[in-house]
N, C-alpha and C positions, 0 to 999 in steps of 0.2 A: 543636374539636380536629381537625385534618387526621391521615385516616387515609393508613396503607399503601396500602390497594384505591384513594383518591382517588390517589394519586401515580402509580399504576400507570395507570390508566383516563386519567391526566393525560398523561402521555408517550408511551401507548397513539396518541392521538387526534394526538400532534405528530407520530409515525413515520407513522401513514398518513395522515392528511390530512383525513381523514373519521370522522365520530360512528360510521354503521354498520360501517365495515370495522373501526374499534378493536374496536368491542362484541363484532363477529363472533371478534376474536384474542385479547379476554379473556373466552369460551365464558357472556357474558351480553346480555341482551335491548337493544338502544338504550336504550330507555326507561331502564332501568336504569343504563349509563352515564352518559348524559346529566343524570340528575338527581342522580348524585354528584359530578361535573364542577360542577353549576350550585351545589351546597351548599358545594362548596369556593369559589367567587367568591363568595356570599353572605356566607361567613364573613369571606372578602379583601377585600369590596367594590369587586373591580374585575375588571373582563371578560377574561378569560384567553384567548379567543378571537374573532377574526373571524367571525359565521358566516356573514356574506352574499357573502366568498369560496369559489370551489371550484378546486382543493381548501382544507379549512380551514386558515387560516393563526392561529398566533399572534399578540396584539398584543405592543407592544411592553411593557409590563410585563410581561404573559404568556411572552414568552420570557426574560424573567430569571427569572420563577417558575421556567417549565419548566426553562431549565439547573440552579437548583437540585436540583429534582424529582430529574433522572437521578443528581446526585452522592450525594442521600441516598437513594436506591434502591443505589447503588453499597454506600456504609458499610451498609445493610441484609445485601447480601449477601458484605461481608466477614467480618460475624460467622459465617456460616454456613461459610465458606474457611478460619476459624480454627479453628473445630471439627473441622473436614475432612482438612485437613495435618496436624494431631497425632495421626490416626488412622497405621497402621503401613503400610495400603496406599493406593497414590496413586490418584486414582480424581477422576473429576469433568469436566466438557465444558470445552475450550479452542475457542472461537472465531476462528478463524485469516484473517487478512487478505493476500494478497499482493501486489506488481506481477506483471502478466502477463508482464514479460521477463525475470521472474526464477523464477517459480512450475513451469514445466514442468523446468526445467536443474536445481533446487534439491531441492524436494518429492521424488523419487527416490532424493534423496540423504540422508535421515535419516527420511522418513516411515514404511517397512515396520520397520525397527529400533524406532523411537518404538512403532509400537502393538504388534510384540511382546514390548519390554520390558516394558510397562507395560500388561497388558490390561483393564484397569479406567479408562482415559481414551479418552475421545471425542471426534474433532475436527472441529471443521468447519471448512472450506477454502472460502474466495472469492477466486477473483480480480478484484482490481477495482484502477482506476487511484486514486493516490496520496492525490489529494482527495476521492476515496470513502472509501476506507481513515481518511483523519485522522474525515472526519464519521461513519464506525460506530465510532468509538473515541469521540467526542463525544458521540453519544447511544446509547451501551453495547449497541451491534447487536453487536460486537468486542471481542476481551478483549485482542488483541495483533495487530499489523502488522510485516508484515516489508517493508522497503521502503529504498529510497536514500534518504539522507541527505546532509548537513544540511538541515533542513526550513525554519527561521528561522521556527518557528513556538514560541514559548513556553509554550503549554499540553501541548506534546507529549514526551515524555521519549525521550531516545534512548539503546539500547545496542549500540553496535557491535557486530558481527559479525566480517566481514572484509572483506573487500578486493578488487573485480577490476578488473584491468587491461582497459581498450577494445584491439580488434584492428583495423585496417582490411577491409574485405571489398571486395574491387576486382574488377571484373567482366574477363573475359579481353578486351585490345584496346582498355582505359582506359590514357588516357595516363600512368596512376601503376602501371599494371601490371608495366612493367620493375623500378622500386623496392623494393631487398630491406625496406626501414625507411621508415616514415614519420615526417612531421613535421606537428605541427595546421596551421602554415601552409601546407602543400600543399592542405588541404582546401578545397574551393571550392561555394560555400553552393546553387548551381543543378544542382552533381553531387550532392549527398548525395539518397538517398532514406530517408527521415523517416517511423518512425509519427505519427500524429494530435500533434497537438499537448499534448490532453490527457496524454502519459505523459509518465511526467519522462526518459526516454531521450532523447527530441526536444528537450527544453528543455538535456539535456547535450551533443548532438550541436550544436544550435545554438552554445550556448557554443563551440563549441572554434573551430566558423566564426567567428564574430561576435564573441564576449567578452556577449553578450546572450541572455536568456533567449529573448525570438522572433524569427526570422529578418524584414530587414525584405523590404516590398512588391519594392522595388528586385535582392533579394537571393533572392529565396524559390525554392527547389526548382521544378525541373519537373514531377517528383513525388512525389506526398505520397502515402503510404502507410494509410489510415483504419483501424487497426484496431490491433489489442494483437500481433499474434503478431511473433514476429520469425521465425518460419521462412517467411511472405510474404514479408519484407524480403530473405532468404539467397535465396529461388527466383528472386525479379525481379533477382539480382547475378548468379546462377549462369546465366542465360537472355541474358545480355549486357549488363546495363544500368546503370552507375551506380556506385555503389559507396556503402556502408554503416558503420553501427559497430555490431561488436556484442561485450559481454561475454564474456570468459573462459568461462562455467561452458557459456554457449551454445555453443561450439566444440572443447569438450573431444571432441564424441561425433562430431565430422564423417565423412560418409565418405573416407575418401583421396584420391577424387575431387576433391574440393572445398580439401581443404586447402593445396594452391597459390593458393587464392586469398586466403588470409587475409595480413595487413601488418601485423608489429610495429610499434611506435610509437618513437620513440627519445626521449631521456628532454630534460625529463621528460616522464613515461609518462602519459597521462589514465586514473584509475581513478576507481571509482564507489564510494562506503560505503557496507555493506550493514548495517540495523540491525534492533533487534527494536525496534519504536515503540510506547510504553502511552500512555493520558491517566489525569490523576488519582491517586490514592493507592495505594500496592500492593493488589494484590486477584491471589486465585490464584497468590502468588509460588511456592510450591511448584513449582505448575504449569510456570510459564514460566523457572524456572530448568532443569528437563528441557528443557523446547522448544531453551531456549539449548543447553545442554550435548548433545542429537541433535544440531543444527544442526552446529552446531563440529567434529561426531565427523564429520559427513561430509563436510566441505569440506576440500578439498586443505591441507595445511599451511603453501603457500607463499602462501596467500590471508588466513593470519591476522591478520599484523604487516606493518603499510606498509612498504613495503620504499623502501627511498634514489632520493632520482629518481625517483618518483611523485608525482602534480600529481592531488588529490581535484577532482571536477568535482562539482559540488551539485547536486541537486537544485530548487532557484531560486538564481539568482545571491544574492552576497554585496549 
């Protein structure tokens, strides 16, 4: 009979890589691990891991095990979320996932409300880019992701948020500088400066150049910007150089200074959808229908509903 503790000590060992770092984060000896692991394949009769990889890797039946594993560790602790939401007060940890171009402009804007409404839930906040976010919702490190959409990813559920419109951010004595409005075909794929390729901002910004998810060899930026923040991106616009894209919520707070450098789009407008992303069967709905309903409470109104002449840019192309 495959117990609970094997399933845990099972998924344990897929998150870190290693028998001792599992054993060390389920507060038991190797030994101990290791020989509920081996009893579970003994029952399975078939080897759930690599071990003469490092770090350990699963094999390939092992990782169908293992996906199993996380979803009936999931249904384990829905029954507990059920018992939990029929209680009167809300209470219980939300695991919160974000993009970095969206987490510093947003979080502000519903997080201090959230925990004083509700001082019996706990949150924890990552920032991490988009394909971290889907895999801690995969293997249940995350109970929910807020991130741009469409994913084209099928295991993942999406629920819209709202809405932001891209701005242009043109550096002063770029030739697009006189330009009260812009249009995507002004954009020119060796002026744009680009975080990392990994965010999905780059993959939108690319789109609007190219119609393609990467810029090609031929086409590619001068410079590419390696890192999550987009307030690097605004300082290297604002210092002379290039010019950028950045969302709505990012430019609400400019100083006056700056704000001549911002460029409307003329339509249609390229926006981004902003969603709360789950994997799997509802678990903590309670929960993350608060998270929805803060969220909502502090985004502008005019961010809600796509507005006419707006052109959604994906997350990976269609």
């Amino acid at each position: 009979m495959i117990s609970h503790t094997q399933l845990e000590y099972l998924v344990a060992v897929d998150r870190h890589g290693s028998f001792s770092e599992a054993a060390a984060r389920c507060f038991v000896t190797q030994p101990t691990l290791s020989m509920q692991i081996q009893k579970l394949e003994a029952e399975l009769g078939v080897a759930l891991f690599d071990r003469g990889r490092k770090p350990v890797a699963a094999t390939p039946i092992g990782k169908a095990v293992i996906d199993r594993a996380y979803r009936t560790l999931r249904e384990f602790k829905g029954i507990v979320e059920v018992v939990r939401e029929q209680r009167e007060t809300v209470s219980g940890e939300l695991r919160l996932g974000i993009i970095p171009t969206l987490g510093p402009y947003l979080l502000p804007r519903f997080i201090p409300d959230l925990l004083a409404s509700y001082p019996e839930i706990r949150v924890t906040i990552q920032e991490r880019p988009t394909a971290d976010i889907v895999e801690g919702l995969r293997r249940d490190v995350l109970d929910v992701g807020i991130a741009a959409t469409p994913l084209a990813d099928k295991s993942i559920r999406e629920a819209p948020l709202f809405y932001e419109p891209f701005y242009g951010y043109v550096s002063a004595g770029h030739r697009l500088a006189d330009k009260k409005r812009l249009s995507t075909e002004d954009l020119a794929p060796d002026e744009m400066i680009l975080l990392d390729s990994g965010h999905c901002l780059s993959g939108q910004a690319s789109q609007l150049c190219t119609g393609t998810q990467d810029l090609s060899n031929e086409a590619s930026p001068r410079l590419r910007f390696v890192g999550g923040s987009l307030e690097g991106l605004m300082r290297i616009v604002e210092s002379g150089h290039g010019i950028t894209l950045l969302p709505e919520l990012a430019v609400t707070n400019l100083p006056p200074a700056f704000k001549g450098l911002l460029r409307p789009f003329e339509s249609p407008v390229p926006v981004r959808e902003v969603s709360l992303i789950t994997h799997g069967d509802g678990v903590k709905t309670r929960l993350l229908e608060i998270l929805r309903r803060s969220i909502l409470d502090g985004v502008p109104d005019g961010l809600k509903v796509k507005g006419s002449g707006w052109r959604i840019i994906g997350a990976k192309p269609a």
